[in-house]
Biopython code that builds the backbone (N, CA, C, O; Angstrom):
import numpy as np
from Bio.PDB.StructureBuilder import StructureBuilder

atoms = [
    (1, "UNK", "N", (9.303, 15.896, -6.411)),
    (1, "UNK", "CA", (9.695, 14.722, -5.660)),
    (1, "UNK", "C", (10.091, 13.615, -6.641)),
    (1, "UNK", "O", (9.708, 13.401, -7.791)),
    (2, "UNK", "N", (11.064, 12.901, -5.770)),
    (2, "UNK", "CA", (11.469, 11.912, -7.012)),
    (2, "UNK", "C", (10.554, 10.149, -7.604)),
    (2, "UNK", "O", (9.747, 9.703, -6.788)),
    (3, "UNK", "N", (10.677, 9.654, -8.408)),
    (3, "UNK", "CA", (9.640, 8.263, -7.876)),
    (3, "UNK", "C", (9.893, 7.107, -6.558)),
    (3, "UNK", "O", (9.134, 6.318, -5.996)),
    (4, "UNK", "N", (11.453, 7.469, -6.377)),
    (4, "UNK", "CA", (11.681, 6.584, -5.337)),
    (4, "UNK", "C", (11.146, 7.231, -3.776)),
    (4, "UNK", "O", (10.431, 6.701, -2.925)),
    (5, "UNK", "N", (11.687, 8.341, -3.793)),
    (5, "UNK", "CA", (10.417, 8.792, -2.833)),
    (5, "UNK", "C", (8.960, 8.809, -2.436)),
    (5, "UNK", "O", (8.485, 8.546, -1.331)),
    (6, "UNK", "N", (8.249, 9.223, -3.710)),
    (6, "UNK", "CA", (6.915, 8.646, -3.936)),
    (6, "UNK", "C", (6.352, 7.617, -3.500)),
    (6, "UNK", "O", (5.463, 7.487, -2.659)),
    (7, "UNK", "N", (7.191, 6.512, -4.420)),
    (7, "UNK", "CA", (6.646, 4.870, -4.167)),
    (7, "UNK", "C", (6.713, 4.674, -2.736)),
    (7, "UNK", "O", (5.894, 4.371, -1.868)),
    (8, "UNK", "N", (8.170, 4.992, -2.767)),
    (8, "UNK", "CA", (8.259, 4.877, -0.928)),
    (8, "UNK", "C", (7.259, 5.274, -0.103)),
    (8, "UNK", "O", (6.795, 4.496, 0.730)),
    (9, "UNK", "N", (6.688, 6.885, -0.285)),
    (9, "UNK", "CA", (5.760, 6.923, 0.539)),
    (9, "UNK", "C", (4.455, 6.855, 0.935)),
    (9, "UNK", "O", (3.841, 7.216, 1.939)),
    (10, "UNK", "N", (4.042, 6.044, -0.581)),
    (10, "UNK", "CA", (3.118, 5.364, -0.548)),
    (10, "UNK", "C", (2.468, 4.764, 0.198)),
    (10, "UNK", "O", (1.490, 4.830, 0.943)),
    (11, "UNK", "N", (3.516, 3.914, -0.299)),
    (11, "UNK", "CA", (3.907, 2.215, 0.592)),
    (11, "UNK", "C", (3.232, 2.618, 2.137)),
    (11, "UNK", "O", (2.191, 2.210, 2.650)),
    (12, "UNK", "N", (4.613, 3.920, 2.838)),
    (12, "UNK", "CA", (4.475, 3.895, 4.353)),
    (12, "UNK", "C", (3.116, 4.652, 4.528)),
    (12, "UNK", "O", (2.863, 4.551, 5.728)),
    (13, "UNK", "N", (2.129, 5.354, 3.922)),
    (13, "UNK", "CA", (1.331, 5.479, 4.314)),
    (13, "UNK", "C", (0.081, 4.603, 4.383)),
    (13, "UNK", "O", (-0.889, 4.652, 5.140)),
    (14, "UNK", "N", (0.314, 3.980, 3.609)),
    (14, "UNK", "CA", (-0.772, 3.093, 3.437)),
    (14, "UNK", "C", (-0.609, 1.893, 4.676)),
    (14, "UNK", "O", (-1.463, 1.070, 5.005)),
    (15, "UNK", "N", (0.976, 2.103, 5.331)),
    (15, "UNK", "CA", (0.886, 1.224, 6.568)),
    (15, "UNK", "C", (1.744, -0.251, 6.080)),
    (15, "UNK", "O", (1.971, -1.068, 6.972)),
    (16, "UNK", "N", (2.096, -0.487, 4.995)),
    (16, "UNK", "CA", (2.775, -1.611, 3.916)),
    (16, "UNK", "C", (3.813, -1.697, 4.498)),
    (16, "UNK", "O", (4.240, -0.585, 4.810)),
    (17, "UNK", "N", (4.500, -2.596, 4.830)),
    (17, "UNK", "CA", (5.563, -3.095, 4.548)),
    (17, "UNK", "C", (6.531, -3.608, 3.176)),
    (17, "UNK", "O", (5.927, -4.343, 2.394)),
    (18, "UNK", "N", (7.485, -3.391, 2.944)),
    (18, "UNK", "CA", (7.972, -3.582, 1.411)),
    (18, "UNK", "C", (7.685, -5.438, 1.283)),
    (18, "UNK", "O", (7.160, -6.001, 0.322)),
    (19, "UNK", "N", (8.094, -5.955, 2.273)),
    (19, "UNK", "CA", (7.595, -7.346, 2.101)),
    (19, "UNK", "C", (6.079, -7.344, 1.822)),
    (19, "UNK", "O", (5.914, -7.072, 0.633)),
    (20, "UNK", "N", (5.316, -7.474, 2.237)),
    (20, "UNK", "CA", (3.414, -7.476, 2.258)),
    (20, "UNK", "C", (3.847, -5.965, 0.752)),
    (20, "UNK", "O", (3.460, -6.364, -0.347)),
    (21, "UNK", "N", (4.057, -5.508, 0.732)),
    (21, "UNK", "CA", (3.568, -4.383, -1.151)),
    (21, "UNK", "C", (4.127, -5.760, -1.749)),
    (21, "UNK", "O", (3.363, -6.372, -2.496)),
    (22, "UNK", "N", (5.208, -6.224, -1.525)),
    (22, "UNK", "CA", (6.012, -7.478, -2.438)),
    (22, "UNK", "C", (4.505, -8.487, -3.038)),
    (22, "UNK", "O", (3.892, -8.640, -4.095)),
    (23, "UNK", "N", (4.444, -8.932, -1.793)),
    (23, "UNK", "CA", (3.201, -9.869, -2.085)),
    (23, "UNK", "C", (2.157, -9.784, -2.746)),
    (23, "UNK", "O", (1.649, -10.645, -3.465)),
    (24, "UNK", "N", (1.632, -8.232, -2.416)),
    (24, "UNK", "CA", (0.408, -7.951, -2.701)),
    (24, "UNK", "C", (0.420, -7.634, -4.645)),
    (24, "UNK", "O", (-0.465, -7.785, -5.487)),
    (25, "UNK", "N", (1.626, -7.231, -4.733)),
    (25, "UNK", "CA", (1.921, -6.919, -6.517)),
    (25, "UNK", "C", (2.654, -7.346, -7.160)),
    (25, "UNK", "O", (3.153, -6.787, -8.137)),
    (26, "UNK", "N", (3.008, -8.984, -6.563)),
    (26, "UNK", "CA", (3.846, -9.703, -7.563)),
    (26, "UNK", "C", (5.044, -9.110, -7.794)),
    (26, "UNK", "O", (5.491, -9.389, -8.907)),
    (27, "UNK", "N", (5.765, -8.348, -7.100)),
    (27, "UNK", "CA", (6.942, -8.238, -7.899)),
    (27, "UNK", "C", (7.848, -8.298, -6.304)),
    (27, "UNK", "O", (7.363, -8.105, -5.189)),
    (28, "UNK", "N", (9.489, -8.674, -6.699)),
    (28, "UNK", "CA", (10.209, -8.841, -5.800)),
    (28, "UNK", "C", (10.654, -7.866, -4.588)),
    (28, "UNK", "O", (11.059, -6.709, -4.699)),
    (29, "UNK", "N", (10.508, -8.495, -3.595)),
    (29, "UNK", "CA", (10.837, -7.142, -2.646)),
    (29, "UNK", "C", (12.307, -6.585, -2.801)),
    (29, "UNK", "O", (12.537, -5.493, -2.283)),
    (30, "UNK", "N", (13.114, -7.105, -3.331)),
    (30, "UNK", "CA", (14.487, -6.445, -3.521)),
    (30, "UNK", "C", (14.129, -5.185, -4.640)),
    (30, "UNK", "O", (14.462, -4.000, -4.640)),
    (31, "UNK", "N", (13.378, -5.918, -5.498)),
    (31, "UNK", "CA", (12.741, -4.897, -7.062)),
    (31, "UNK", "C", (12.621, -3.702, -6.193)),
    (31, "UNK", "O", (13.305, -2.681, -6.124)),
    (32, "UNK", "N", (11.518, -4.119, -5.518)),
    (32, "UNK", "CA", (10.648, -2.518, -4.545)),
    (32, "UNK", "C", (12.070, -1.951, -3.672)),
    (32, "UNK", "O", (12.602, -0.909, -4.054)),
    (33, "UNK", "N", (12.426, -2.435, -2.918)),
    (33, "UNK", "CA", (14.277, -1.637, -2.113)),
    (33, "UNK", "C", (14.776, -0.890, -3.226)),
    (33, "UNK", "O", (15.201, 0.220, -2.904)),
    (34, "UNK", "N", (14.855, -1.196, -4.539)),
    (34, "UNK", "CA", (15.567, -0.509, -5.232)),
    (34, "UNK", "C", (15.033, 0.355, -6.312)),
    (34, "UNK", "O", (15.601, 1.059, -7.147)),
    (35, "UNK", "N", (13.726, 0.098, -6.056)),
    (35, "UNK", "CA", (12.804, 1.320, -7.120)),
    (35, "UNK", "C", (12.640, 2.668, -5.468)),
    (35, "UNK", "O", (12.450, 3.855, -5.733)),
    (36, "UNK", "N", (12.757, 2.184, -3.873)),
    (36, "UNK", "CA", (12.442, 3.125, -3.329)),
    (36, "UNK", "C", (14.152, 3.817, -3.275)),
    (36, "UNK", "O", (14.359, 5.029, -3.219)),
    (37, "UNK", "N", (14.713, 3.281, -3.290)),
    (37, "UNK", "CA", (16.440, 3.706, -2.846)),
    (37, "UNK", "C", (16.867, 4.703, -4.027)),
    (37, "UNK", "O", (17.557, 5.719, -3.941)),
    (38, "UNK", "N", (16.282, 4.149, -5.115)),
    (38, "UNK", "CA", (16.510, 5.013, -6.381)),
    (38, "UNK", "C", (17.520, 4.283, -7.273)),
    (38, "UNK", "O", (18.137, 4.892, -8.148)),
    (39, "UNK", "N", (17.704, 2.809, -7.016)),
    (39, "UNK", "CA", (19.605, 2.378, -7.593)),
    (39, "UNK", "C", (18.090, 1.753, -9.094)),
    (39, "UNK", "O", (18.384, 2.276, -10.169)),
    (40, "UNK", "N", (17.211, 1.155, -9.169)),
    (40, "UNK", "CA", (16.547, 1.215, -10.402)),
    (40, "UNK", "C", (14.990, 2.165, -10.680)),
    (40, "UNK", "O", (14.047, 2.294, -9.900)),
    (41, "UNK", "N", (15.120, 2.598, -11.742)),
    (41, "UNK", "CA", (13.714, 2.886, -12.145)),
    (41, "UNK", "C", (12.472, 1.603, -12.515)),
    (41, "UNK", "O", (12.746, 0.525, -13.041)),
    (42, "UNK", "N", (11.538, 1.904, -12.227)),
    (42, "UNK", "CA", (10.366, 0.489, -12.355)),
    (42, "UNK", "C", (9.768, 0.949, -13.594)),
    (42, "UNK", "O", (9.170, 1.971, -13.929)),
    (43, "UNK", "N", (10.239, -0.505, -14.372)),
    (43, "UNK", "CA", (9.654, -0.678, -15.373)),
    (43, "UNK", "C", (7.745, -0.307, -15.452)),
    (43, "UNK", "O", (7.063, -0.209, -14.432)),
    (44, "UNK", "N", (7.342, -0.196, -16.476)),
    (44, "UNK", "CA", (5.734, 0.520, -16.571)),
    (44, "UNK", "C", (4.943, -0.602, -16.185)),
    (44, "UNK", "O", (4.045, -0.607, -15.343)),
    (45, "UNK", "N", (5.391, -1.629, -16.931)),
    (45, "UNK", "CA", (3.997, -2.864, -16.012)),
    (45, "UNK", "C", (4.099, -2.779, -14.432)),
    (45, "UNK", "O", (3.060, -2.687, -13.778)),
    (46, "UNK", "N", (5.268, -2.806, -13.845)),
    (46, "UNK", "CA", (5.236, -2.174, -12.276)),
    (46, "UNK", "C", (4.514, -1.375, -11.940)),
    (46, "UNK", "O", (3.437, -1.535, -11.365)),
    (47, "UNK", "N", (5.161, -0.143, -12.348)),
    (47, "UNK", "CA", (4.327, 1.340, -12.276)),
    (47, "UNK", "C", (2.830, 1.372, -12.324)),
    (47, "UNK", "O", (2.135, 2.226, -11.773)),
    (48, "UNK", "N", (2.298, 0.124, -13.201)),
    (48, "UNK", "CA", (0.745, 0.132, -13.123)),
    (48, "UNK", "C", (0.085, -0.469, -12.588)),
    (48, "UNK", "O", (-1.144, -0.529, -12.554)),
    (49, "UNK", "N", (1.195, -1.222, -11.886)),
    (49, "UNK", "CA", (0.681, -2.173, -10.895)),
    (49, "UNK", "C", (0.338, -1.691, -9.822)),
    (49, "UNK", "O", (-0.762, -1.892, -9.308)),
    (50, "UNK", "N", (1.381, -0.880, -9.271)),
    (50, "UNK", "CA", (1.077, 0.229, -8.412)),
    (50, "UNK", "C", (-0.004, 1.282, -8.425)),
    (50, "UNK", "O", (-0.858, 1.651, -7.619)),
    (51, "UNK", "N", (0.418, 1.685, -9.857)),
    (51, "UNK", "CA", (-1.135, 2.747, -9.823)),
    (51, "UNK", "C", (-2.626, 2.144, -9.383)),
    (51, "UNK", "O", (-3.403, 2.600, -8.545)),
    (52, "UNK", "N", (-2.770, 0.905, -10.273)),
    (52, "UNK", "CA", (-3.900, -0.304, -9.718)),
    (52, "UNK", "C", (-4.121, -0.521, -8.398)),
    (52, "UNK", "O", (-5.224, -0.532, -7.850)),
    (53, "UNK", "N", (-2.670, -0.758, -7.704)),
    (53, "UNK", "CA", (-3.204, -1.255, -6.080)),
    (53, "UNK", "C", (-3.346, -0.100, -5.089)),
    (53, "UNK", "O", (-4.183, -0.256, -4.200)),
    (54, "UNK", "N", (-2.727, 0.909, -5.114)),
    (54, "UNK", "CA", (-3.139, 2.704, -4.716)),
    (54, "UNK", "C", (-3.690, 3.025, -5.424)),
    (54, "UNK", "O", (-2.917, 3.912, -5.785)),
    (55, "UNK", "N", (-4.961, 3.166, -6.448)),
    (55, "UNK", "CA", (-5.836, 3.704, -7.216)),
    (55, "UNK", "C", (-5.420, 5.415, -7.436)),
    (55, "UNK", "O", (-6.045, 6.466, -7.298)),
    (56, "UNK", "N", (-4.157, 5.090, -7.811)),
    (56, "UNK", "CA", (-3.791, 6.849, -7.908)),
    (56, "UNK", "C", (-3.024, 6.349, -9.568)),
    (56, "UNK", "O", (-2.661, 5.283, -10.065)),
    (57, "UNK", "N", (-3.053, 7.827, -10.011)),
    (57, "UNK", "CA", (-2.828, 8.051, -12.145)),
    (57, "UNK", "C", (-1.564, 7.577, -11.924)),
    (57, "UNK", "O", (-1.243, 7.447, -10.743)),
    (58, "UNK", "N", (-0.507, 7.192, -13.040)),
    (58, "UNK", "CA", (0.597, 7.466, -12.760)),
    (58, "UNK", "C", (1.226, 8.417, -13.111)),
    (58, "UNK", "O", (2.418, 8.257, -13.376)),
    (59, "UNK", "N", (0.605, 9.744, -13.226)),
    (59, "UNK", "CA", (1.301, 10.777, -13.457)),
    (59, "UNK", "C", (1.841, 11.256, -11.879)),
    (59, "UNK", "O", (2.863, 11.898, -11.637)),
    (60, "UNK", "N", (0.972, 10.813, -11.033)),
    (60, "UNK", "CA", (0.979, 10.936, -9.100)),
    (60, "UNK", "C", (2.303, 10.344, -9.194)),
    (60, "UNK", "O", (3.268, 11.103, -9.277)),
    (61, "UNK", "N", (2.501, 8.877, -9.192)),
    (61, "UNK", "CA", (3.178, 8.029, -8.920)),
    (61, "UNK", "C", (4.552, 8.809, -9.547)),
    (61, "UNK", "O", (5.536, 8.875, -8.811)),
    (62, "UNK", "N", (4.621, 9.443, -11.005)),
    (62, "UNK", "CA", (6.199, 9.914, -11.548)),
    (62, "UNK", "C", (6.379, 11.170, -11.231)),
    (62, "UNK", "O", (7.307, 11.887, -11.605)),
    (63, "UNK", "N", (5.350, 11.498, -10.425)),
    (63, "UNK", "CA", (5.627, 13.061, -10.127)),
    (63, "UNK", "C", (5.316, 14.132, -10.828)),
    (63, "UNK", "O", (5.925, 15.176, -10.593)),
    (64, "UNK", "N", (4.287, 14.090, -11.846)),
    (64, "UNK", "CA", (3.893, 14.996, -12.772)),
    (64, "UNK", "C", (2.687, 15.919, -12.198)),
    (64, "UNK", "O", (2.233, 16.931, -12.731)),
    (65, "UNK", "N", (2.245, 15.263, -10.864)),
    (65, "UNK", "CA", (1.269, 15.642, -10.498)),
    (65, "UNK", "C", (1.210, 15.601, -8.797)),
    (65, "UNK", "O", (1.681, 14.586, -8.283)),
    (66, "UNK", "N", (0.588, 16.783, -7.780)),
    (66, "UNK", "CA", (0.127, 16.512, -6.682)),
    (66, "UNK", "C", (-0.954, 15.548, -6.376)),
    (66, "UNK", "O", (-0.811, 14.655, -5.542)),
    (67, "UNK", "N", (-2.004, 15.731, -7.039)),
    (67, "UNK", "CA", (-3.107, 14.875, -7.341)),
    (67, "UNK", "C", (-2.872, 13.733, -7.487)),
    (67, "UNK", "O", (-2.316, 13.291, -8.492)),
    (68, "UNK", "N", (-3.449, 12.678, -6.004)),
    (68, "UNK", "CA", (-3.426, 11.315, -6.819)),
    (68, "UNK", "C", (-4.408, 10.528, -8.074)),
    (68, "UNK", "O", (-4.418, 9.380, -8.518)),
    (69, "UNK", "N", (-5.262, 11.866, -8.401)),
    (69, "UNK", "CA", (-5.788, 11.565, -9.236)),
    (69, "UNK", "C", (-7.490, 10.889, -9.110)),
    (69, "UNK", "O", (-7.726, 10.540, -7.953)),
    (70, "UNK", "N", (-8.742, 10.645, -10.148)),
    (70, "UNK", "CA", (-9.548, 10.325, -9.910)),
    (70, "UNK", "C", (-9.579, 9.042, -10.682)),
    (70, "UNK", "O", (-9.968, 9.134, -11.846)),
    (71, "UNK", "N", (-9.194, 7.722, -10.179)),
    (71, "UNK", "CA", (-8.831, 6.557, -11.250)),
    (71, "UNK", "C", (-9.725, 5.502, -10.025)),
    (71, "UNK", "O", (-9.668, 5.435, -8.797)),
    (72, "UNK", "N", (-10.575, 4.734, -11.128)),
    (72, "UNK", "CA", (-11.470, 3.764, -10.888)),
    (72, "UNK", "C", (-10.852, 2.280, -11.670)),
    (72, "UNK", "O", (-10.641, 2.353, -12.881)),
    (73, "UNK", "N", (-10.603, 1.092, -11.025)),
    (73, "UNK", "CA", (-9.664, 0.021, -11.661)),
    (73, "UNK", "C", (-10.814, -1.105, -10.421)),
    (73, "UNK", "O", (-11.443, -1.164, -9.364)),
    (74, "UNK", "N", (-10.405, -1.733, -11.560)),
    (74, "UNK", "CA", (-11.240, -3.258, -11.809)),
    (74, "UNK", "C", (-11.111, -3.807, -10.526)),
    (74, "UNK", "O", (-10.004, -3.475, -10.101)),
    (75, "UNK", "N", (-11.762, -4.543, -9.643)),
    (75, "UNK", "CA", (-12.037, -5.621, -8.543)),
    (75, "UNK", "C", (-10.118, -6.334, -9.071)),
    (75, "UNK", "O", (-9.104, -6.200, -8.386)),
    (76, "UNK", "N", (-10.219, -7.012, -10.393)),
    (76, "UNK", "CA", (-9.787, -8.267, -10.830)),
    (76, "UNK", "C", (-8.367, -7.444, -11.129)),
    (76, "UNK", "O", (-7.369, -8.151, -10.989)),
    (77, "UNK", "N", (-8.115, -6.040, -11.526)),
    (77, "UNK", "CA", (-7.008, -5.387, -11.620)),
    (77, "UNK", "C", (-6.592, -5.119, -10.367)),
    (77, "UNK", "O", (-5.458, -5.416, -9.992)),
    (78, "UNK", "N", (-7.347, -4.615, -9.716)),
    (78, "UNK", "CA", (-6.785, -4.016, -8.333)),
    (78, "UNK", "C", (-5.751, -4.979, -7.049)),
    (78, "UNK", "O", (-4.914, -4.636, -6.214)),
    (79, "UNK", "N", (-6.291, -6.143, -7.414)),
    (79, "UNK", "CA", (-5.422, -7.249, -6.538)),
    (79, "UNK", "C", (-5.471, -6.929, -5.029)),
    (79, "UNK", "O", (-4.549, -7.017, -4.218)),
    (80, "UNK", "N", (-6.935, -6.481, -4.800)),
    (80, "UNK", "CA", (-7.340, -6.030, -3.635)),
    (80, "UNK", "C", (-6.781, -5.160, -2.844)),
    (80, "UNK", "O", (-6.614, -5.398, -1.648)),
    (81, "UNK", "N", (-6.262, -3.544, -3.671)),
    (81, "UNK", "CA", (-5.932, -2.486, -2.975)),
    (81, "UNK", "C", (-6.314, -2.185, -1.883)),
    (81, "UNK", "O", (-7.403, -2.479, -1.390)),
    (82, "UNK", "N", (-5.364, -1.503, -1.351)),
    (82, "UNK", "CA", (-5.573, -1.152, 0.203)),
    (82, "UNK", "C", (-6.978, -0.060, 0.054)),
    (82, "UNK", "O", (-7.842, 0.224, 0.883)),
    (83, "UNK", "N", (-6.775, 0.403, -1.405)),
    (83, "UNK", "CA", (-8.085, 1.862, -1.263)),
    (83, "UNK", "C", (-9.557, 1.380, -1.077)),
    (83, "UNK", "O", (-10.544, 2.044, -0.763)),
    (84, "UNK", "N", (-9.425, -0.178, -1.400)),
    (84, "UNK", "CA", (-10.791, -0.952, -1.156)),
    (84, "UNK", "C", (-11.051, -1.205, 0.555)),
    (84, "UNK", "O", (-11.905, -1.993, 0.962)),
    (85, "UNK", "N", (-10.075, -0.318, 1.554)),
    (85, "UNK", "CA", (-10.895, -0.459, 2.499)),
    (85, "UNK", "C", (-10.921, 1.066, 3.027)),
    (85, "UNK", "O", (-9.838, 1.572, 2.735)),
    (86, "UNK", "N", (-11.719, 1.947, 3.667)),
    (86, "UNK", "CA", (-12.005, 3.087, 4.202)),
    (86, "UNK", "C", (-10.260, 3.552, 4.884)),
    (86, "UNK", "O", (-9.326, 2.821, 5.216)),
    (87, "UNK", "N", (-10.396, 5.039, 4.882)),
    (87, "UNK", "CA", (-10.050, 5.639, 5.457)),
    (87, "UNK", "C", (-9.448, 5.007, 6.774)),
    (87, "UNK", "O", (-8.342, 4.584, 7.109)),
    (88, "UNK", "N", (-10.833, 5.155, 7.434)),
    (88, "UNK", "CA", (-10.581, 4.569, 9.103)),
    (88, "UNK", "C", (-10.238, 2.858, 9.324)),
    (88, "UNK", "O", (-10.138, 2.321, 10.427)),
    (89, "UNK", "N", (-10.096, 2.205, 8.067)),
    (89, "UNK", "CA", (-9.773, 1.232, 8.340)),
    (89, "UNK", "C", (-8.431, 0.689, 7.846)),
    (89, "UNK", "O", (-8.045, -0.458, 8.071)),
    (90, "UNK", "N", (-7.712, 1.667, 7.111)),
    (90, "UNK", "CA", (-6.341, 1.767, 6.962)),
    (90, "UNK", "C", (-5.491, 1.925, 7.806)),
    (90, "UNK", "O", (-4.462, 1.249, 7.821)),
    (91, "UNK", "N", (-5.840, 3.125, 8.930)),
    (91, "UNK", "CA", (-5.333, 3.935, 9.782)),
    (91, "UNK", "C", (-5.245, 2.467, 11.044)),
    (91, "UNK", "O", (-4.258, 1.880, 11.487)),
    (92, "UNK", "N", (-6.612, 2.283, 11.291)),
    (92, "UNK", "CA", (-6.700, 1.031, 12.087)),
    (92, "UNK", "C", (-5.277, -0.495, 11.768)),
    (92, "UNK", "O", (-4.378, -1.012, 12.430)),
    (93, "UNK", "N", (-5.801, -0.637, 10.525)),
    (93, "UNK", "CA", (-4.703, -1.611, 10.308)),
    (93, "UNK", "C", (-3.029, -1.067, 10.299)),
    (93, "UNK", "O", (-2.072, -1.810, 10.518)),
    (94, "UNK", "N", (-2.945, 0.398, 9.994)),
    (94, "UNK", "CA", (-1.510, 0.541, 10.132)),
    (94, "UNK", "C", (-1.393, 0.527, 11.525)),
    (94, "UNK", "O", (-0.352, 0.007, 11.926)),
    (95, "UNK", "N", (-2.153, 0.945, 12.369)),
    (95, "UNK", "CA", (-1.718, 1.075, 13.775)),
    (95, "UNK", "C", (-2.033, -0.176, 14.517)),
    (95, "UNK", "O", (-1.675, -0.184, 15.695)),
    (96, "UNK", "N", (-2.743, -1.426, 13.974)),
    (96, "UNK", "CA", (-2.521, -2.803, 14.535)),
    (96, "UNK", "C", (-1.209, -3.588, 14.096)),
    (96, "UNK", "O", (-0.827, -4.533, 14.786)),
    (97, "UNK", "N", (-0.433, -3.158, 12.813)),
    (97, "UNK", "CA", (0.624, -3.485, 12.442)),
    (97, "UNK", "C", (1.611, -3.253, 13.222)),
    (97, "UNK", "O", (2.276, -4.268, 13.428)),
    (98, "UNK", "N", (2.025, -2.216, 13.807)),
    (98, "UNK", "CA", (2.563, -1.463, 14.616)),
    (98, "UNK", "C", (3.173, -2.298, 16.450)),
    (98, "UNK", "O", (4.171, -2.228, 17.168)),
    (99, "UNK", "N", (1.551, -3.157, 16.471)),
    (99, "UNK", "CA", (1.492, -3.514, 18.064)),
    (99, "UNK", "C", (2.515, -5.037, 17.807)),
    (99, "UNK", "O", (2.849, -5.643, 16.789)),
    (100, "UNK", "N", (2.842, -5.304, 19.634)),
    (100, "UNK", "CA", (3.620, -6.715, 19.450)),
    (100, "UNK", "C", (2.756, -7.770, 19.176)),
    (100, "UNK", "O", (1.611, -7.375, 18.956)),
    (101, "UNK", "N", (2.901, -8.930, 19.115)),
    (101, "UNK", "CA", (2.064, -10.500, 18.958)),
    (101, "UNK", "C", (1.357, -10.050, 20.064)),
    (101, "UNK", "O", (0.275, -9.483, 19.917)),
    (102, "UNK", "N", (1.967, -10.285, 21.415)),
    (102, "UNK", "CA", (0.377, -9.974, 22.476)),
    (102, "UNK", "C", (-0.238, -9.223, 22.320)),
    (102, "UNK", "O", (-1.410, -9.597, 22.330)),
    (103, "UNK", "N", (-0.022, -7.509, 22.037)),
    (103, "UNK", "CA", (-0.902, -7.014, 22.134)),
    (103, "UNK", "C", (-1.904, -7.388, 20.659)),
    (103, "UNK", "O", (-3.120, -7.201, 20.609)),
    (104, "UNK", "N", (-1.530, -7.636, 20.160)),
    (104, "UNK", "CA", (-2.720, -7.814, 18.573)),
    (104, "UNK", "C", (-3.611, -9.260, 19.223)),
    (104, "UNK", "O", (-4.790, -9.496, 18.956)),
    (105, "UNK", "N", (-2.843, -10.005, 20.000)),
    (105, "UNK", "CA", (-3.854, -11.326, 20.411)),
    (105, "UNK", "C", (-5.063, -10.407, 21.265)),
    (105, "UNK", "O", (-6.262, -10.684, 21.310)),
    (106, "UNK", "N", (-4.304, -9.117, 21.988)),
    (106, "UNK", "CA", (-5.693, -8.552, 23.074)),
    (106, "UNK", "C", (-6.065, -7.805, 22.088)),
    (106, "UNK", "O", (-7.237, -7.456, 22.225)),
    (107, "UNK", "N", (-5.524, -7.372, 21.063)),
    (107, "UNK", "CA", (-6.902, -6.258, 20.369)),
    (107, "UNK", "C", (-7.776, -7.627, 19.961)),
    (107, "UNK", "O", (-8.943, -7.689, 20.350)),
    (108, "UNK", "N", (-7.189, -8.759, 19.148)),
    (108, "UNK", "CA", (-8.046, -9.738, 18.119)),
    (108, "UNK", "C", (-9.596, -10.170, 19.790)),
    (108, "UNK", "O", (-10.820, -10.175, 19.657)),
    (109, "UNK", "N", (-9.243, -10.287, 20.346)),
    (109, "UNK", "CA", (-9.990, -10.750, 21.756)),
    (109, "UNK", "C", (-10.872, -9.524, 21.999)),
    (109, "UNK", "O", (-11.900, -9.526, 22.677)),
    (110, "UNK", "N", (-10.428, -8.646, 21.464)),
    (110, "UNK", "CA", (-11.456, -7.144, 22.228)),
    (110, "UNK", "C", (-12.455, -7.227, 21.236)),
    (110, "UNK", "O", (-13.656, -7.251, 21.505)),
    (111, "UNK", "N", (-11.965, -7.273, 20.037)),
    (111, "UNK", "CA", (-12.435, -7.318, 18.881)),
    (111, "UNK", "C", (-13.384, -8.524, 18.608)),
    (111, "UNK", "O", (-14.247, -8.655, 17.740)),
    (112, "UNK", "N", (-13.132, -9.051, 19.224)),
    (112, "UNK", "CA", (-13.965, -10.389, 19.175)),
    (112, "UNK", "C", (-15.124, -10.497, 19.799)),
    (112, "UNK", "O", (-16.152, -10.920, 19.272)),
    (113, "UNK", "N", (-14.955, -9.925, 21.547)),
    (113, "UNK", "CA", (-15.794, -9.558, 21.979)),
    (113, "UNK", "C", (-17.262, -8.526, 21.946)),
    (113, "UNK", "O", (-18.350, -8.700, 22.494)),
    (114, "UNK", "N", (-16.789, -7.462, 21.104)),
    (114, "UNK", "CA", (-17.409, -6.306, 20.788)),
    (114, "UNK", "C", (-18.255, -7.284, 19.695)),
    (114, "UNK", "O", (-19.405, -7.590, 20.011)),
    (115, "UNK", "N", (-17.744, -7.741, 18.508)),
    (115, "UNK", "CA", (-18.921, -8.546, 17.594)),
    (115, "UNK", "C", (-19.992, -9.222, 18.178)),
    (115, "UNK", "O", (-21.142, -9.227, 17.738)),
    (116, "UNK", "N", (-19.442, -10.010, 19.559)),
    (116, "UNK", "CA", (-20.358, -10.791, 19.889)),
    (116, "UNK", "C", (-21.846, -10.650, 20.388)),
    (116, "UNK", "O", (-22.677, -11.548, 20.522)),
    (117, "UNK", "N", (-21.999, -9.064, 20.670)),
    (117, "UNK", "CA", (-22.954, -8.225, 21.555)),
    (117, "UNK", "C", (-24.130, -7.399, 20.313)),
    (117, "UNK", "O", (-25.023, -6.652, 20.711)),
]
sb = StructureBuilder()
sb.init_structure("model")
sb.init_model(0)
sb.init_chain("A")
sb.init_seg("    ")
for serial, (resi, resn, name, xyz) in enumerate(atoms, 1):
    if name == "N":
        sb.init_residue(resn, " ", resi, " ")
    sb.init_atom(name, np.array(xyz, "f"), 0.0, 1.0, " ", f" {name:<3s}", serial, name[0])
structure = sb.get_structure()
């Protein structure tokens, strides 16, 4: 697989938007369109930026490997990766991303409710 594929499908699994990955790793969302499209390769401080915020090697990330690897990165490196929240709470947030403004006001309200008990 190629890296622009990869990165790309990173990104969509983790539920990201290329704007919000933009944010979350400092680098420009046009940068990210064109490291996923393939028109540039990402420079290595990128590349590790990425590896940092998906806690995967970058041998995952260039394709050297199926394995995303067993990589442990700093609170203060990580820039609060998505891998710092569970499984089931990825899945959750990609599929609240997903809903319109109302419906996320009735999940935030369901959700609100359920704490309160």
């Amino acid at each position: 697989m190629k890296i622009s594929e990869i990165l790309k499908n990173i990104r969509l699994e983790n539920g990201l938007t290329q704007k919000e990955l933009s944010e979350r790793l400092e680098i420009g969302q046009a940068t990210i369109a064109c490291y996923e499209s393939g028109q540039r390769e990402p420079h290595i401080v990128n590349l590790i930026a990425y590896a940092d915020f998906f806690e995967c090697s970058l041998d995952y990330l260039v394709g050297r490997t199926d394995d995303m690897g067993n990589v442990t990165v700093g609170a203060e490196r990580a820039r609060g990766g998505v891998n710092a929240m569970s499984a089931d709470e990825r899945a959750l947030l990609g599929k609240y991303k997903k809903l319109s403004s109302g419906a996320k006001q009735k999940a935030a309200g369901y959700i609100d409710g359920l704490s309160e008990n």
